[in-house]
C-alpha positions, 0 to 999 in steps of 0.5 A: 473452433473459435466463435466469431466475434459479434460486431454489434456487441457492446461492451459496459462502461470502461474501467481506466486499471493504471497498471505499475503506477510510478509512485513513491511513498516514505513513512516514518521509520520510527513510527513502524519500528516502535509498533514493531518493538524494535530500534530503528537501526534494527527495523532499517537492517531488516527492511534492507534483508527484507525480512520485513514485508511490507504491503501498500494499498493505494486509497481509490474514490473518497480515499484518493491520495491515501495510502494504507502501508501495512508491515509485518514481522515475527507475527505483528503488523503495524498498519499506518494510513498515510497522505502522499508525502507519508504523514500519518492520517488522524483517526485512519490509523490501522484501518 
């Protein structure tokens, strides 16, 4: 029997969740390839039959607008910490 539901209950603080944010970030291929130790070409033909995974992680609070992209193949991960336009963060680099 489901328990009714207390109106005088309140609830904590909300907590805004931004579910599938529409946002598109472009990192140097090169900078990945060459962590990856592989040619750009072959880092492109790889990613296009994703047999590269790719993780990226949205920065929150002081690291709002960063973005931690990690890629991983055969074992190796290059893990970059970037802005919104994809240019690398000095000293944020595999974070």
């Amino acid at each position: 029997m489901p328990v009714p539901r207390d109106e005088t209950a309140t609830m904590g603080n909300p907590i805004p969740i931004e579910l599938n944010p529409v946002s598109e970030v472009t990192v140097d291929a090169a900078l990945v390839s060459s962590g990856l130790g592989l040619e750009v070409a072959e880092f492109r033909r790889l990613m296009d039959h994703r047999k590269i995974t790719v993780l990226c992680e949205r920065g929150t609070g002081p690291d709002a607008g960063l973005y931690r992209a990690s890629f991983y193949y055969q074992g190796k991960r290059v893990r970059l910490v970037v802005d919104r336009d994809g240019n690398p963060v000095p000293g944020r680099d595999d974070a």
